[in-house]
C-alpha positions as CSV (number, residue, x, y, z in Angstrom):
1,X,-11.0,31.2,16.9
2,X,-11.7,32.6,20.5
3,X,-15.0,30.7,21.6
4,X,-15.0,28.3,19.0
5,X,-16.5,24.7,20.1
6,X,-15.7,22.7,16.9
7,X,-12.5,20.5,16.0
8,X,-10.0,22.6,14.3
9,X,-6.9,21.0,12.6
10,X,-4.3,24.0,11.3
11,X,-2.4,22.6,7.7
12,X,1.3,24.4,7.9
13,X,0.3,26.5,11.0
14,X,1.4,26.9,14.6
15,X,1.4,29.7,17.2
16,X,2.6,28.5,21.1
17,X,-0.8,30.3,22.0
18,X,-3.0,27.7,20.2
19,X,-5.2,25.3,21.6
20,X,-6.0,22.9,18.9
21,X,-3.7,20.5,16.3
22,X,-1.7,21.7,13.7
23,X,0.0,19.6,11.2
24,X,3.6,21.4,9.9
25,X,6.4,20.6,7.9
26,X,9.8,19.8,9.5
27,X,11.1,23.2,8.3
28,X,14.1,23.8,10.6
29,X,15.4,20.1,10.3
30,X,14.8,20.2,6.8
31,X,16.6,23.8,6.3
32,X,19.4,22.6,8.1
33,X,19.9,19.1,6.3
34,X,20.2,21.1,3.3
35,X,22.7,24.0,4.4
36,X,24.5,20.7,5.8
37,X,24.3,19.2,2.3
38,X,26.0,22.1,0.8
39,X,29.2,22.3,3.4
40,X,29.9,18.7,2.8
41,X,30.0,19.5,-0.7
42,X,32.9,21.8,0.2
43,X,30.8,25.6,0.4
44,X,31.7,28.0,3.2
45,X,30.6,31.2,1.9
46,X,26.5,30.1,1.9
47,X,24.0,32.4,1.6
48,X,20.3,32.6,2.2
49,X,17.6,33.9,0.1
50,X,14.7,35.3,2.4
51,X,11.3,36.2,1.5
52,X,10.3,39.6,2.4
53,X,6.5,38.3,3.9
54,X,7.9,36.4,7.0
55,X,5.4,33.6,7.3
56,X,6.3,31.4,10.3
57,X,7.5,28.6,8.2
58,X,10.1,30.8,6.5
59,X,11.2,32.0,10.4
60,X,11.9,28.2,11.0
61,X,13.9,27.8,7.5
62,X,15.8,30.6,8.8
63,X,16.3,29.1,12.4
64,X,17.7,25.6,9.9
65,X,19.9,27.7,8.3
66,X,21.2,29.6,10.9
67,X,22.0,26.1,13.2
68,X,23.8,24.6,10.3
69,X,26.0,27.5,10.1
70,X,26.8,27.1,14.0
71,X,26.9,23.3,14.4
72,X,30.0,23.6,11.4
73,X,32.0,27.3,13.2
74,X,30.4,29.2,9.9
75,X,29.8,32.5,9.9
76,X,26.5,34.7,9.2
77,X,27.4,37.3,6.6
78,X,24.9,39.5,6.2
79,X,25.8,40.8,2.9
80,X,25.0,37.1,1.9
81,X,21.4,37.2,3.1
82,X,19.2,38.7,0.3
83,X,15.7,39.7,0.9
84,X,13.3,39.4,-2.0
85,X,9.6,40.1,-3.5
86,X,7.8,36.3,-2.6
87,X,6.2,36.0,-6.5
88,X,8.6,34.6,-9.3
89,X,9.1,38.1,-11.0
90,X,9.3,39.8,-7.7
91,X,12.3,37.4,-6.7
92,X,14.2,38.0,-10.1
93,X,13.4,42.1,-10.2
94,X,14.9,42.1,-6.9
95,X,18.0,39.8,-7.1
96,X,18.8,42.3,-10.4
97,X,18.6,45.0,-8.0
98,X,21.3,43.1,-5.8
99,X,23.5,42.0,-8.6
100,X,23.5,45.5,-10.2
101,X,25.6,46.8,-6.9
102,X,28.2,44.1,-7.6
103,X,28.6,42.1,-4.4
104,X,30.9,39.7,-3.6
105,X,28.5,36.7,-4.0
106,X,28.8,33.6,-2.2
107,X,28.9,30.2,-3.8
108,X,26.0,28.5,-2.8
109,X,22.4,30.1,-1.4
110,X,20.0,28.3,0.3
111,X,16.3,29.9,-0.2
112,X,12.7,29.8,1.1
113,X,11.1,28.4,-1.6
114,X,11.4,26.8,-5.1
115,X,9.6,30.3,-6.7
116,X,12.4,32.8,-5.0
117,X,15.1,30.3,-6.0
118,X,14.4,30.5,-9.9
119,X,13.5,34.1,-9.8
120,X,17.1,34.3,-8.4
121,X,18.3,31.6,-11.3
122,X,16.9,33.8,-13.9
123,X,18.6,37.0,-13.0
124,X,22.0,34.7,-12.4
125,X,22.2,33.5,-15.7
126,X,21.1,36.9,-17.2
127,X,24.0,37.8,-15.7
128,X,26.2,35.2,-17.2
129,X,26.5,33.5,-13.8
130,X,26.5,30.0,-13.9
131,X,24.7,27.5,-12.3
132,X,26.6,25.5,-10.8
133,X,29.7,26.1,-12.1
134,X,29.9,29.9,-10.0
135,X,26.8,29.5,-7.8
136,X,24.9,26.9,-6.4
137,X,21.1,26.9,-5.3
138,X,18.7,24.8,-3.2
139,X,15.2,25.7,-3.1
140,X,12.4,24.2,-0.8
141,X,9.0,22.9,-1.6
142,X,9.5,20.9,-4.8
143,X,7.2,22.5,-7.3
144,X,6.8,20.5,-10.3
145,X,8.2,23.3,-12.8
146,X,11.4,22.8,-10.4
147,X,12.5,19.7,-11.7
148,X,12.1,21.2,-15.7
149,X,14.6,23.6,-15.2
150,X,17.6,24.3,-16.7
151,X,19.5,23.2,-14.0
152,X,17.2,21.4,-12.6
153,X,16.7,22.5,-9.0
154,X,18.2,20.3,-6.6
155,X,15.1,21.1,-3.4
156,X,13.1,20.1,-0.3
157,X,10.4,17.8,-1.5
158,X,7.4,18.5,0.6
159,X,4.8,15.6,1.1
160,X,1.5,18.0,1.0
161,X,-1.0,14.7,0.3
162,X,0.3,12.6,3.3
163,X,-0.2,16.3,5.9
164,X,-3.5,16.1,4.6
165,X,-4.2,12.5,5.4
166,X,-2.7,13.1,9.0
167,X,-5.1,15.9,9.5
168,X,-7.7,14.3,8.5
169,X,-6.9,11.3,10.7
170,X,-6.5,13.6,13.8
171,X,-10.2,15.1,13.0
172,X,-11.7,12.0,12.9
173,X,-9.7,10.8,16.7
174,X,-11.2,13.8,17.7
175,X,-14.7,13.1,16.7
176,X,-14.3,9.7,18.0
177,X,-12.7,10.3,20.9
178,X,-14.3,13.4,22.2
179,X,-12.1,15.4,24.7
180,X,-9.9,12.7,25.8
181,X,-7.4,13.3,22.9
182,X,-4.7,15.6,23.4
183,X,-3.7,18.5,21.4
184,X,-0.7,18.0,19.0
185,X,1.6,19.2,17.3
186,X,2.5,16.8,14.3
187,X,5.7,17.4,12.6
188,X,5.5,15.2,8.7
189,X,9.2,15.1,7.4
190,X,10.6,16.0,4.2
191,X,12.5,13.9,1.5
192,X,15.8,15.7,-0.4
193,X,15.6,15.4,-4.4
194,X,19.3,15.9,-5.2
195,X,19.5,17.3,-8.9
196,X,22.0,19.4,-11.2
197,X,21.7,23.1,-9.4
198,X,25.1,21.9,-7.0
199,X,28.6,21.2,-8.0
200,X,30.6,19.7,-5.1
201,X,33.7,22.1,-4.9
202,X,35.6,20.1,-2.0
């Protein structure tokens, strides 16, 4: 974008270095209110399913999960954090690959997105691992096909319609206003559908 004149609003983006808008979600507040969810339903052990492309709004769901760890004197175990293919099939060829060496699995994982969480679901129950009853899962996003299945994943709804109406809003201040508006960043928050893919174990 170096040397660009025009009005540039970013959907989902941010770097420190940029000079124009960008409209994100609330990824680290969201990541944390849901890592939060899970230890007031009683989980200690709570671990994190990562993407392996590290987009900057997966870095943030990582900083979320991370500070609600700390803010509750949890530990980080590593051998909790599984890093998988970003594609539905990727995510379940992988977590197969993690199950097959027979680790001491947590009770709850949080994960980047809806997709990686029911790759992960799929090779669970392959496994005769039951969701909720041994493991629970919270994805982010809310993808439609999230809500159809079986459980039904409890996730981050994401409002992608109203982002685009606040970008769109900020384009036009900027066409109205000329250079006296200043450059923002513009988090939108998220809502929490609670569903069937956590048991409360306190």
């Amino acid at each position: 974008f170096r040397g660009y004149k025009g009005r540039i609003v970013i959907l989902d983006g941010w770097d420190e270095e940029m000079d124009f808008d960008g409209v994100l979600i609330n990824n680290t507040d969201a990541a944390c209110s849901a890592v939060e969810y899970l230890i007031n339903r009683g989980h200690r052990e709570i671990g994190y399913l990562r993407c392996d492309y590290r987009i900057k709004a997966f870095q943030y769901r990582e900083y979320g999960y991370c500070r609600a760890l700390e803010r509750h004197g949890l530990r980080k175990n590593p051998d909790n954090i599984v890093t998988l293919g970003t594609q539905l099939e990727t995510a379940y060829e992988s977590m197969k690959q993690y199950l097959g060496k027979n680790p001491k699995l947590p009770t709850a994982f949080f994960a980047d997105n809806d997709v990686i969480a029911l790759g992960v679901m799929k090779a669970l129950q392959e496994r005769k691992i039951s969701i909720p009853d041994e493991i629970s899962v919270i994805g982010f996003d809310d993808m439609e096909f999230s809500a159809v299945s079986v459980p039904a994943l409890t996730t981050i709804h994401v409002f992608k319609q109203e982002m685009g109406e606040v970008a769109v809003r900020r384009a036009l201040d900027h066409i109205q206003y000329q250079d006296n508006v200043s450059k923002m960043k513009i988090q939108v928050c998220t809502e929490f559908p609670e569903r069937e893919s956590v048991k409360d174990i306190s």
